[in-house]
Each structure stands twice: as C-alpha cells, then as structure tokens.
C-alpha positions as a printed NumPy array, in Angstrom:
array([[249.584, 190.169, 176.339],
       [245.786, 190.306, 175.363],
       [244.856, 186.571, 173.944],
       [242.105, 188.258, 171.493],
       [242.14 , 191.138, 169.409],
       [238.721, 192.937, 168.921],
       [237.88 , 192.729, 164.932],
       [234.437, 194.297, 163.355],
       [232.159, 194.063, 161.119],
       [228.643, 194.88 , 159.865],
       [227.193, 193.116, 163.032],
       [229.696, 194.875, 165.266],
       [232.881, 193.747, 167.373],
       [233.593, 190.484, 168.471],
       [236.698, 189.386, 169.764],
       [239.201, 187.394, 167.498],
       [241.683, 185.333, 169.353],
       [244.816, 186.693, 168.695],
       [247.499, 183.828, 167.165],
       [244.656, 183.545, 164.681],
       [245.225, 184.244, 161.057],
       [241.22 , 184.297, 160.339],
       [239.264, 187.051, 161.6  ],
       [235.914, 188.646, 162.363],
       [233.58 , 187.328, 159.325],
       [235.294, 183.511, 159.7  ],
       [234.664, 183.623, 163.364],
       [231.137, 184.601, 162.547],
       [231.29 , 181.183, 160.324],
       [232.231, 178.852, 162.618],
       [229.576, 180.055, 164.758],
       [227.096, 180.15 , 162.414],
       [227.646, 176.629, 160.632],
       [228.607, 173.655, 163.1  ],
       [227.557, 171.236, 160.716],
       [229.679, 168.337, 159.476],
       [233.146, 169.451, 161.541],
       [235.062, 168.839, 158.504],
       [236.933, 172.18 , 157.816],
       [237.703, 173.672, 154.197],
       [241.004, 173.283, 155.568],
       [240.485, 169.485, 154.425],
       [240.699, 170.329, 151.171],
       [244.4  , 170.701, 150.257],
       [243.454, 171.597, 146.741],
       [241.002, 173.701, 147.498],
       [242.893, 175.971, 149.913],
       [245.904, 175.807, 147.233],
       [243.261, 177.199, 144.818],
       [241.901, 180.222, 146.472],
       [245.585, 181.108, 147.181],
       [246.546, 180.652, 143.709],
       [243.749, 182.812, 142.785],
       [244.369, 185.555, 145.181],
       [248.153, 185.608, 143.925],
       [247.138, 185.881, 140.486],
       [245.201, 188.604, 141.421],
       [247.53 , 190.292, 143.292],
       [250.018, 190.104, 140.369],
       [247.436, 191.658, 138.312],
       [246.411, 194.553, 139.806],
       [250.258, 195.281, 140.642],
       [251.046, 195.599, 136.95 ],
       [247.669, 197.631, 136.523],
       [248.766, 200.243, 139.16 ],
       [246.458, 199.488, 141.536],
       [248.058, 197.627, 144.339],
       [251.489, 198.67 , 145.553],
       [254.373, 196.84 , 145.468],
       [255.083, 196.469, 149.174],
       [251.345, 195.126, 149.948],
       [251.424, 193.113, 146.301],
       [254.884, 191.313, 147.03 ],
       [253.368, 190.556, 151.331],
       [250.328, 189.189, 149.314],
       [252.188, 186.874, 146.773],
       [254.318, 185.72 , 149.309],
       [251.681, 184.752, 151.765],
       [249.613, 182.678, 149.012],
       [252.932, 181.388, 147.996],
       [253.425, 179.821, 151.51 ],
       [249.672, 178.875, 151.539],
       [249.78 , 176.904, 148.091],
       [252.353, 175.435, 149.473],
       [251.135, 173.631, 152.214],
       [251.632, 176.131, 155.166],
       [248.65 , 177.319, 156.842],
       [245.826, 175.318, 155.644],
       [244.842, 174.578, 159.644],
       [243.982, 178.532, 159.705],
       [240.968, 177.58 , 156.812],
       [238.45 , 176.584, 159.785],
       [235.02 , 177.603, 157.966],
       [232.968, 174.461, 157.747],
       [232.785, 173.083, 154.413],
       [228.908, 173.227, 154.249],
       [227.834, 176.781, 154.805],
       [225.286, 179.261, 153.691],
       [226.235, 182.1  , 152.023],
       [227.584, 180.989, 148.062],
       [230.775, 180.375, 149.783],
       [231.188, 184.374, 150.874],
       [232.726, 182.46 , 154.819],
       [234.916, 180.352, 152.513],
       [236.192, 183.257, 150.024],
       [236.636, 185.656, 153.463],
       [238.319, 182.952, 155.532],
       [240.987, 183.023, 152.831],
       [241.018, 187.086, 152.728],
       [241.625, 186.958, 156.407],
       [244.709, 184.449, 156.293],
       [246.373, 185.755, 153.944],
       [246.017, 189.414, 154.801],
       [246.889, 188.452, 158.419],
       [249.993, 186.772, 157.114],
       [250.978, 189.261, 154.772],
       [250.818, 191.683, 157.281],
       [253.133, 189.567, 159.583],
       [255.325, 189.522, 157.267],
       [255.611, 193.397, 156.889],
       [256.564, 193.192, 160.457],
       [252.825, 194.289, 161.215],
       [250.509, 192.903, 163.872],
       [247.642, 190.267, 162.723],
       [244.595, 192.676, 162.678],
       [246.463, 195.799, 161.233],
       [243.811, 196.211, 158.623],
       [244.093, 199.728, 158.382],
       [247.51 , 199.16 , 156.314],
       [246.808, 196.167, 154.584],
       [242.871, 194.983, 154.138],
       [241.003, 191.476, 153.692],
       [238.696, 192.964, 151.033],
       [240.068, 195.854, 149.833],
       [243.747, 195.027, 149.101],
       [243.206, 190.983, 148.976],
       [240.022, 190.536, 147.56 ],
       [240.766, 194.092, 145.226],
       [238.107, 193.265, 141.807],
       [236.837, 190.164, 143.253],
       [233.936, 188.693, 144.744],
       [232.901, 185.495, 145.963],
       [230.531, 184.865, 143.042],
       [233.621, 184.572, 141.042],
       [236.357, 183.829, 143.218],
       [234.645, 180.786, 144.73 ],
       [233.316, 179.167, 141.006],
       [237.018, 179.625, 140.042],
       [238.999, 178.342, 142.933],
       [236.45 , 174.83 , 142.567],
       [237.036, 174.592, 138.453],
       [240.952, 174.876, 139.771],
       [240.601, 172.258, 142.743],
       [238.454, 170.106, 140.822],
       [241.712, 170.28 , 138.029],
       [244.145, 169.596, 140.474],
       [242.158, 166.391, 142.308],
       [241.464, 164.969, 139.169],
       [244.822, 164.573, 138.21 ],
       [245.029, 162.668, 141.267],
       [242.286, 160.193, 140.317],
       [243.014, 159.691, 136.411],
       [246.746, 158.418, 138.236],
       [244.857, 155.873, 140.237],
       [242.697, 154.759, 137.234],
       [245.432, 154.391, 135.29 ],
       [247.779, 151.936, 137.585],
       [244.184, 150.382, 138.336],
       [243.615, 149.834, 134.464],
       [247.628, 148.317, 134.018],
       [247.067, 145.801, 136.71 ],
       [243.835, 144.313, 134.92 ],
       [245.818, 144.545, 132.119],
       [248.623, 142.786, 133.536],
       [246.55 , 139.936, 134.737],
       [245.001, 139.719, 131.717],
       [248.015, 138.874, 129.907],
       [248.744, 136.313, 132.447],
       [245.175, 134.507, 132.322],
       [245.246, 134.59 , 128.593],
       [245.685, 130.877, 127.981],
       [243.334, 129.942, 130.62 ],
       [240.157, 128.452, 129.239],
       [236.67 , 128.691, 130.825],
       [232.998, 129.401, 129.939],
       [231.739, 132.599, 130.603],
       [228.002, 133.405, 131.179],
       [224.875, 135.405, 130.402],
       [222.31 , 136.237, 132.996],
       [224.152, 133.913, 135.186],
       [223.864, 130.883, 133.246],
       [226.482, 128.796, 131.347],
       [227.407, 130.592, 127.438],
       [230.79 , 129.845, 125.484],
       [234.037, 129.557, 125.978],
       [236.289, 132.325, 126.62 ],
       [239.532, 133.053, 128.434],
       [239.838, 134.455, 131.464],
       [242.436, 137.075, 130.293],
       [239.607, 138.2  , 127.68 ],
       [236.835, 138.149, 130.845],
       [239.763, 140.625, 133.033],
       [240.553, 142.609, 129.583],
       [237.194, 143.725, 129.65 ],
       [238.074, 145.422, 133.242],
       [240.629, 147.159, 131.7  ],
       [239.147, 148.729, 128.751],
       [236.004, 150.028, 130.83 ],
       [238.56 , 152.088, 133.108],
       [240.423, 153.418, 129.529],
       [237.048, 154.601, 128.387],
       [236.332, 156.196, 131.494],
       [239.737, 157.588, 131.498],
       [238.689, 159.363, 128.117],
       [235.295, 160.528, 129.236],
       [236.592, 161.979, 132.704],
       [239.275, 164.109, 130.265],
       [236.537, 165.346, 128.268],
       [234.858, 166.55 , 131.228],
       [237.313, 168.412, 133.017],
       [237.541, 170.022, 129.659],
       [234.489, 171.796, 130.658],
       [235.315, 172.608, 134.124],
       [238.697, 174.717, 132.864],
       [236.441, 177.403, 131.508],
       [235.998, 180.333, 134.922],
       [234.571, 183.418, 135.457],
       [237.623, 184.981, 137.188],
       [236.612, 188.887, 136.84 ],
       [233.239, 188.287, 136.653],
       [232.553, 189.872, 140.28 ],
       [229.368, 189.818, 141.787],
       [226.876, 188.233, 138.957],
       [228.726, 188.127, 135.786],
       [228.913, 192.02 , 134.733],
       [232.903, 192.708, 136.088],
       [231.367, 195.718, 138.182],
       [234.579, 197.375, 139.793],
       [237.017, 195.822, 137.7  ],
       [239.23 , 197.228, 134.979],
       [238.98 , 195.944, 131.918],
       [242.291, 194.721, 131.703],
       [241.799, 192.825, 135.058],
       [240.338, 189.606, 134.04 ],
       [242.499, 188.58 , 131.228],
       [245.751, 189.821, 133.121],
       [244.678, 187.65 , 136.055],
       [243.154, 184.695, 134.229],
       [246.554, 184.686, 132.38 ],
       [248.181, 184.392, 136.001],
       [246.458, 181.567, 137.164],
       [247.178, 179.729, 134.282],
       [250.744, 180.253, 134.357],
       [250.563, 179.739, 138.585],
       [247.776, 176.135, 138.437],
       [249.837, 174.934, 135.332],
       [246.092, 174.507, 133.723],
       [245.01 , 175.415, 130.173],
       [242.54 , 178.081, 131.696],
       [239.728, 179.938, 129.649],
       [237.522, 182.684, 130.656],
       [233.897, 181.524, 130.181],
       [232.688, 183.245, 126.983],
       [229.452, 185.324, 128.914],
       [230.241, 185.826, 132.064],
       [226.911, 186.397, 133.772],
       [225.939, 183.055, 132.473],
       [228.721, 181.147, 133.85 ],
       [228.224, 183.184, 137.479],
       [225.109, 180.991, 137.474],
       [225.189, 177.933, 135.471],
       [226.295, 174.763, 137.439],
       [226.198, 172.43 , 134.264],
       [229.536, 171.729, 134.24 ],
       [229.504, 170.047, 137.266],
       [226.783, 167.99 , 137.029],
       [228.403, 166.37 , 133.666],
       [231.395, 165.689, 135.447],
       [229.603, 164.352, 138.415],
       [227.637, 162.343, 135.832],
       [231.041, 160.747, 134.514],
       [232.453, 160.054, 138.172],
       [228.865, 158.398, 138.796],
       [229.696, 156.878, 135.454],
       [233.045, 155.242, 136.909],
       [231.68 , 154.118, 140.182],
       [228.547, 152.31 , 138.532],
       [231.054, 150.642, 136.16 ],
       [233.983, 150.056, 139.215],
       [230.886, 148.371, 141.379],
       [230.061, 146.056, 139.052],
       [233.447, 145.245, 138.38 ],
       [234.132, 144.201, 141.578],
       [230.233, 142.664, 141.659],
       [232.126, 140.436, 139.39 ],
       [235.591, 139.969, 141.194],
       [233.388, 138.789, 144.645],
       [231.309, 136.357, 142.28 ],
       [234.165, 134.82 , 140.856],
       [235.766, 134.271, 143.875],
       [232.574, 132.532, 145.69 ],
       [233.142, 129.702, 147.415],
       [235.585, 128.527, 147.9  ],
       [233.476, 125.184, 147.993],
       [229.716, 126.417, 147.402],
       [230.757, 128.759, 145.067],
       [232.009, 129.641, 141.436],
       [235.366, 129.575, 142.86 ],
       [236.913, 130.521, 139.699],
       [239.236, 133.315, 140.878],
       [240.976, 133.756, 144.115],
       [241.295, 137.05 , 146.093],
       [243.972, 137.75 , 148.216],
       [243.285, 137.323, 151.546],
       [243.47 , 140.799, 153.808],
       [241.518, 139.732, 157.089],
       [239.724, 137.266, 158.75 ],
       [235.982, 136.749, 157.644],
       [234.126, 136.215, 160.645],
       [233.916, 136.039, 164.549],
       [232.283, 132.919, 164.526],
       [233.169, 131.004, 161.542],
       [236.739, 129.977, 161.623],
       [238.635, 129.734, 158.455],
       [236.666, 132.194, 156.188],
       [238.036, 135.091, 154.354],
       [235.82 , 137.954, 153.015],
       [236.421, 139.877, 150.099],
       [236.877, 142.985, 151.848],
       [238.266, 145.316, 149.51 ],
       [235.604, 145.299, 146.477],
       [232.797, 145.232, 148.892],
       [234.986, 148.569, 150.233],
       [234.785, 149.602, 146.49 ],
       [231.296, 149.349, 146.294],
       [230.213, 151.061, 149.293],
       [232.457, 154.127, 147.569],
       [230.734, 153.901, 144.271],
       [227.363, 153.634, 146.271],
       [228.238, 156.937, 147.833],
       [229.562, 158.254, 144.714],
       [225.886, 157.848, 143.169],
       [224.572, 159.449, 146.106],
       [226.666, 162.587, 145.439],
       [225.973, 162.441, 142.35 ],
       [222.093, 163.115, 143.235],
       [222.854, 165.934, 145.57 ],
       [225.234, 167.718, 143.005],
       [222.293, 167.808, 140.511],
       [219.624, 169.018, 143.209],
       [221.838, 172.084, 144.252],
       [222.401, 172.821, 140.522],
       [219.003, 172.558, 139.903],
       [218.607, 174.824, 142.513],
       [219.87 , 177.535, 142.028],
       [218.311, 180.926, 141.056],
       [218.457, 184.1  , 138.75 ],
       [222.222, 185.258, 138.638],
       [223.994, 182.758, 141.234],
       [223.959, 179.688, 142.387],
       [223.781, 179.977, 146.16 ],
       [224.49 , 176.007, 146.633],
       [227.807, 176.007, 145.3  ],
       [229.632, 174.912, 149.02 ],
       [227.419, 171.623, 148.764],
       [228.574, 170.892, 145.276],
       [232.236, 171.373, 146.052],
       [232.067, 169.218, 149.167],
       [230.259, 166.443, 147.353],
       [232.264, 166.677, 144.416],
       [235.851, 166.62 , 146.488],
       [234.568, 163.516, 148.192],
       [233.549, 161.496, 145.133],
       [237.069, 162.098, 143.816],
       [239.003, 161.974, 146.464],
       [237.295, 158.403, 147.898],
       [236.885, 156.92 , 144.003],
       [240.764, 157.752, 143.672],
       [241.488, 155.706, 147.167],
       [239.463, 153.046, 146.173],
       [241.279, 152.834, 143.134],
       [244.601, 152.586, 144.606],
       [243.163, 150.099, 147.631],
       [241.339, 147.813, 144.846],
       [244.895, 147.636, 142.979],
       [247.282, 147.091, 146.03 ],
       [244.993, 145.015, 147.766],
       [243.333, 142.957, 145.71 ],
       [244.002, 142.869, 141.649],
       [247.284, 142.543, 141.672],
       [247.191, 139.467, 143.69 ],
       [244.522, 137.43 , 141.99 ],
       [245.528, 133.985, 141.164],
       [243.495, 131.494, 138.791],
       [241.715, 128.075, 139.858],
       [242.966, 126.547, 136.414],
       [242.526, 122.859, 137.454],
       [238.539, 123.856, 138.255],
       [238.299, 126.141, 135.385],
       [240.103, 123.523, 132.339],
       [237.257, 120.475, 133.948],
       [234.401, 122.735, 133.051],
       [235.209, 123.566, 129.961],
       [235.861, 119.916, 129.638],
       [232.424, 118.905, 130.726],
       [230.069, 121.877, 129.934],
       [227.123, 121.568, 127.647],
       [228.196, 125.022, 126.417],
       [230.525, 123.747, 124.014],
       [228.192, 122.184, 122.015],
       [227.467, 126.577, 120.804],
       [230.542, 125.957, 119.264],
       [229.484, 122.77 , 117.273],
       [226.716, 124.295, 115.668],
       [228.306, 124.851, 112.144],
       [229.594, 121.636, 112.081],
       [226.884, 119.588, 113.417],
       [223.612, 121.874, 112.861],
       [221.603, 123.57 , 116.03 ],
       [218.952, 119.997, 116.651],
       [222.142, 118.021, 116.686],
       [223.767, 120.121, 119.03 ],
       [221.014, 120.973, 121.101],
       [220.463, 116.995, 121.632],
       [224.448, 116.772, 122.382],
       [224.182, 119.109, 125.035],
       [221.195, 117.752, 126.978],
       [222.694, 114.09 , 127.286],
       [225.684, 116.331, 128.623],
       [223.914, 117.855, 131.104],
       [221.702, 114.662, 132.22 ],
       [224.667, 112.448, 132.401],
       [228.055, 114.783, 133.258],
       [229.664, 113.529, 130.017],
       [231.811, 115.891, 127.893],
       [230.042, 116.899, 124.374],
       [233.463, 116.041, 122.878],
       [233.09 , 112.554, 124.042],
       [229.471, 112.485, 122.824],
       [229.999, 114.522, 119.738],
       [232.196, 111.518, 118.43 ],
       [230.383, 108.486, 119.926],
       [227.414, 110.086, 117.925],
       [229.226, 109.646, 114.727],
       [229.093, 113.63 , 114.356],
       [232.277, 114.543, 114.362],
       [235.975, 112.699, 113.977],
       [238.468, 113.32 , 116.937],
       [240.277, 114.443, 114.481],
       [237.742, 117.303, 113.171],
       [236.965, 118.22 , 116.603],
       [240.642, 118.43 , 117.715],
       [240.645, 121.193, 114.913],
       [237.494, 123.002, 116.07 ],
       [237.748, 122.776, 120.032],
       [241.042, 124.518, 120.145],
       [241.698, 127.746, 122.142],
       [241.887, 130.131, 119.393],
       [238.928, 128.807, 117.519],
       [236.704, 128.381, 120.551],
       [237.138, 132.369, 121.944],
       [237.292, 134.363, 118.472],
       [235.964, 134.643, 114.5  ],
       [237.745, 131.726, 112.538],
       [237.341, 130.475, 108.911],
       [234.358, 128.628, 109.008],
       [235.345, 126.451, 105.732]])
C-alpha cells in the first residue's frame, strides 16, 4: 500500500501522505510557514470553533436543499467528533501564517471532508464524491469563516478566564475577612499615611478583579456579533439569502452563545475594533494583576530588611548560593504574564491598524496573540490563587507595634488636637521612637480616656461622628 496519495491544486500535484486527514493546500502550509512550531491544533477552542461552524453550515444548507443528506449527515458527524476533542492533531497549519487565515480555514475543509468521507466507507482523498470547498466550505469563505470561528473561540476561552478571576477574586476576599481586625498603617508614595486594616488593604484586591470581571463581560459583548455569510468581503456573493440567518441560528444553538450577525456585513469583514477593545481590557487586567502582586512581593520583603508585613507561602528555594531564602516566585510569574499580556496587546492593535480596504489580512496574528493573553492570564490566575493567596498569613505582632509607634497616628488627632499640635506630636515621635498616644497625653492634649475613644479600630480606618 502506497504511503501518499497524490492531491492537486492550483500549483499542481504534490503528494499527501496517506493516513493524513489534511491535504494538498495544508501541506502547502506547513511548507510555506515554519515559523513558531506551535500548530492551530493548540488551540482546542479554536479547532472546536471552525468545526462548530462548518456543522452549522452543513445543517443549513441541508434544510435549504443544497447539500444532500448522505454528505450533510458524514459532515455533521465529522465536526461532531472534531468539537469534541478527536482529531485536533490533524490541524498542523502553523498558527502564524499569511494568507487571512485561507491555510487555517482549508486545513479544517480537508479534515473534515477526509473524515467524512471515511466514514461513508470512502478513501481519504475521494474528493470527487465529497469536496473540501465545494460540499464543506458550500457559501463560505475564509473572510468570514475565519472572523467567526475567533469571535466563537475567543467566547469559549473567556469563559475559561472569567472562572479563574472569579476563584482568584473569592480568595482575596476570603483573606480579607480574615485580616479584618488586623491593624496597620498603610502608605502613599511609599511613605507612612493612616491607619487601616489589612483586610481593607486585600479588599481592595478583590474589588479590582470584580470590576474587571464586569468590563471583560462587556467586551465579549462585542466580540458575539460575526459575519457568518458574509463570504469573501462582506457582500454574501454565492450565498442564498436564507443562508446566513439559518446558519448563524445553528451556531448559536451548537456554541451555546447569544450570537448576532454584524449589522453591515462588509464592514465587519474588515473592522478589527472589537478586538483591540477586548485586548485593551485583558491589558487592563494584567496592568492591574501586576501591580497587585507588585504589592504582594513588597509586603512580604524581608523577612528582616524588609516591610515584612505579609508572608508568602513558600514554593522553592531562593537561591544557589544563599541558603535559607525563599523567593516569591509566583507573583513575579504573574508579572512576567501581564508583561507579555501588554506586549500582545501592542501587536493586536498594529495588525488591526493594519489592515486594508475590505479585509484584514492580519487576522492569524491577532488570534494567536489574543489566545495567548487569555489562556496564560487565566493560568496565572489559577497559579497566583493555589500557590500563593490562599496561603498568606499576617505578621500581626510586627504590624500591631507600628501602629503603636508610628507618627502617622497623629493624622488621626488632628480634629481633636489641631494640625501644629499634631504635626509637633509626630516629629518628637519620629526623633525619639515614642508612641503619639504616649505623647499626646504627656502633652496635656488629650485624656487617656478621650484618646481610648478616638484611637479605636473602627474610628481610626472609617468616617465617624466627629462631635
């Protein structure tokens, strides 16, 4: 038995080897774009996408009369097996490529054709009976199949990282319910402020992801609206006009997402703004998850030289020369994510900008840049929950003497005492290491009494009644 089959195309014959399920134009791919070795394969959601799409389509043209039952129930039940997991090593077209994604959109034409016709009992290459393009890729093209399957990946991924932000944002949570009787002083550009809890200073955490949370909804909002039916720039050339609602209704019913077709179609064939808002909110999220964890390694300084306020789980050791010390490995991992997150974010917006008259030709670039930002932004979420938040314990001995001692409760003397009187309090604190209560009432400022009342927890970290 031969171990190719001979295939052809515009260019001419080429040998195909023959347990393939790709063919001629995704061998022509592989040659043609050795660039990063990551396949489109890679991309579960991606691959689970363009099946979903060709299925939909498939269903469509079935009830229009234009595919017959015997090739449209071989074509459903190969993208069935596909969205579900089964031959996503066959998707071998490098995930940057020329083209608008045309090696992408084919690659999946040739698998699932190849399959279908296995399935019939037929052998792979049999296009005569049942074709990549005309019987898989009936009323499509890549200018709209390839939008349409990243709008649906993009849905299905985020899903994935909104989970992640979520048990990321209940373990801040969590720990700020347990620090929320612990006293300390926070700061402003580094320098000792007021008092405030630590469960208010980890609250803060928390509410940043929920916001985010809200913003990356609104986004995807934007990315539900396709241009399934739109064909080659936006006109539906060689579709009926049935087609697109019939098959837009599909997918919706297959994905499980509230799908819309895009209002003009020629303008969304070209327009990439979509994408670059929701890269802007995943940029959003990393620059806010960095500095989060900015925080969580600043805390944690030390443990002797530093703030040491905080204290990090420990996950390895620190050094190969310095016994004893522990790094904090898993926000610095965090960072390095949100720093290539930003750096997406950049590329996204060049190849959008890019783009000219009725397509985008760029599009392969933004998928790839936009799987990896939410794919490695979800992981880091999980890893900086696991690994690190959910394990943070409090110095409270450390954190209750600086309160005790800091100058920075004299800010919360000031109605009582007036701003010269405090001001004076809190530089003999700071030149002698005495505590401003102490002072306060050796002064003759204050009672104990009176500043019992006014030093207390609740008073020192909120509004209170001033009279």
């Amino acid at each position: 038995m031969s171990t190719t089959r001979l295939e052809h195309d515009l260019l001419g014959d080429a040998p195909v080897p023959a347990t393939a399920y790709w063919g001629v134009h995704t061998l022509r791919a592989i040659e043609n774009y050795p660039i990063t070795g990551k396949p489109i394969g890679s991309y579960a959601d991606l691959v689970r996408a363009l099946a979903l799409i060709k299925h939909a389509a498939a269903l469509a043209h079935k009830e229009l009369g234009q595919l017959d039952e015997t090739r449209a129930f071989a074509i459903i039940a190969a993208c069935q097996e596909i969205a579900g997991g089964r031959l996503h090593d066959q998707f071998v077209v490098d995930v940057i490529q020329g083209g608008a994604g045309t090696s992408t959109n084919m690659n999946a034409n040739e698998v699932i054709a190849n399959r279908a016709l296995e399935l019939l009992g037929r052998q792979k290459g049999d296009y005569a009976y049942l074709h990549p393009i005309n019987h898989v890729n009936m009323s499509q093209s890549t200018n709209d199949v390839y939008p349409t399957a990243l709008r649906v990946a993009t849905c299905l991924s985020i899903r994935g990282l909104l989970s992640a932000m979520a048990e990321l944002r209940e373990a801040f949570e969590a720990k700020a319910d347990e620090f929320k009787d612990i006293l300390k002083i926070g700061r402003t550009q580094l320098q000792d402020a007021v008092p405030m809890t630590l469960g208010q200073e980890f609250s803060t955490y928390a509410v940043m992801l929920g916001e985010d949370e809200a913003r990356l909804n609104e986004a995807i909002a934007l990315i539900r609206e396709i241009n399934l039916g739109a064909t080659a720039i936006g006109t539906g050339i060689n579709t009926d006009i049935r087609y697109a609602k019939l098959a837009i209704g599909h997918l919706s019913e297959l994905s499980g997402l509230p799908l819309e077709p895009a209002p003009n179609l020629i303008e969304a064939t070209q327009d990439c703004g979509a994408f670059v808002q929701l890269s802007g909110v995943l940029k959003r999220i990393a620059c806010k998850l960095s500095k989060t964890c900015n925080d969580l390694r600043l805390l944690s300084s030390g443990p002797q030289a530093g703030l040491n306020e905080i204290r990090l789980p420990p996950r390895a050791a620190g050094s190969s020369i310095m016994p004893g010390k522990v790094n904090p490995v898993i926000p610095e991992v965090v960072n390095q994510i949100a720093f290539e997150v930003i750096g997406n974010d950049v590329t996204i917006t060049m190849a959008a900008e890019g783009g000219q008259l009725q397509l985008n030709a760029f599009e392969p670039i933004i998928a790839h840049s936009l799987f990896k930002s939410v794919e490695h932004l979800a992981a880091g979420c999980r890893t900086l929950t696991a690994h690190c938040v959910t394990g943070i314990t409090a110095n409270r001995e450390l954190l209750a003497e600086r309160v005790r001692t800091s100058a920075g409760l004299a800010t919360a003397l000031n109605p009582y005492v007036g701003y010269e009187n405090a001001t004076r309090v809190a530089q003999e604190a700071l030149a002698t290491g005495r505590g401003v209560a102490e002072l306060v009432e050796e002064m003759g400022l204050m009672t104990r009494e009176e500043l019992d009342r006014v030093l207390r927890p609740e008073v020192l970290t909120a509004p209170s009644a001033l009279a």
